[in-house]
N, C-alpha and C positions, 0 to 999 in steps of 0.2 A: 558226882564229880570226885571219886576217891580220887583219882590223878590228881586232881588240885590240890587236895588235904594233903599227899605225900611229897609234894611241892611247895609246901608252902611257904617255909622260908624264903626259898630263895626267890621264890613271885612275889610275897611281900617286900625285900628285898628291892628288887625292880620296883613294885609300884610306889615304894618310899624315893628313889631317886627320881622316878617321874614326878611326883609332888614337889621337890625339890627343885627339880629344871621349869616346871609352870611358876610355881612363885619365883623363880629367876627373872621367867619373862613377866609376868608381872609388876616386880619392882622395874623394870628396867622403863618399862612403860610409863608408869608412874612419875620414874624420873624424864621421862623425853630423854632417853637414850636413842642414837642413830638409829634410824630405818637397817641397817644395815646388820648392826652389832644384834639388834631384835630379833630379828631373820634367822640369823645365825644359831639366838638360843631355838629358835622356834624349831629350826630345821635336825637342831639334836635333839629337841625334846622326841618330835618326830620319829626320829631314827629309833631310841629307847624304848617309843612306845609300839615301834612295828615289831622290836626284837621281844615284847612281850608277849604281844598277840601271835608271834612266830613260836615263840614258845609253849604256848597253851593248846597251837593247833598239833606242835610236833606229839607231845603229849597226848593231845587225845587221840591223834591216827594210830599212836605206838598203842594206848590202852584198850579203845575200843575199837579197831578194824583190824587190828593181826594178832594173831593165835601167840601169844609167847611159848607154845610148845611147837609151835613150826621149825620147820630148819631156817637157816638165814638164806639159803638159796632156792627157797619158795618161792612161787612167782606170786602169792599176796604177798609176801614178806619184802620182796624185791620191788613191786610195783607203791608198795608202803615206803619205802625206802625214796623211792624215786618222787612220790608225792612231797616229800618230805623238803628236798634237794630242793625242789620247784618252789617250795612255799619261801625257802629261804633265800631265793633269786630274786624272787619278784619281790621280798619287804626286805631284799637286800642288807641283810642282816650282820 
């Protein structure tokens, strides 16, 4: 997983403020904070933790499934590109 090692900052990065939005909702619980206000951390912890997993998979399609000597208007390179687009739609990122 070189891709990861070359990233690692900035994914440790991320998974330090994910750590930080669970014990968010954690205390909140704790305290009997509203249903509502809970939700709310949960639904961005959520959010943060798709934009990681959206990150690792952009990462791996770029490292392992196209040629970095390809032209950009390769149809792997293009069809990469557009997996990419999808991934970030659907964990709406």
């Amino acid at each position: 997983m070189g891709h990861v090692a070359d990233e690692k900052v900035k994914l440790l990065n991320r998974v330090k403020r994910l750590r930080g939005q669970i014990e968010a909702i954690q205390r909140a619980v704790e305290a009997g904070d509203e249903c509502a206000d809970v939700l709310q951390q949960a639904t961005a912890c959520r959010g943060a933790l798709d934009g990681f997993i959206a990150e690792i998979i952009e990462d791996h399609i770029r490292e392992h499934m196209v040629d970095p000597k390809a032209a950009r208007d390769a149809p792997r390179v293009q069809a990469a590109e557009e997996l990419i687009e999808i991934v970030h739609q659907y964990l709406k990122r």
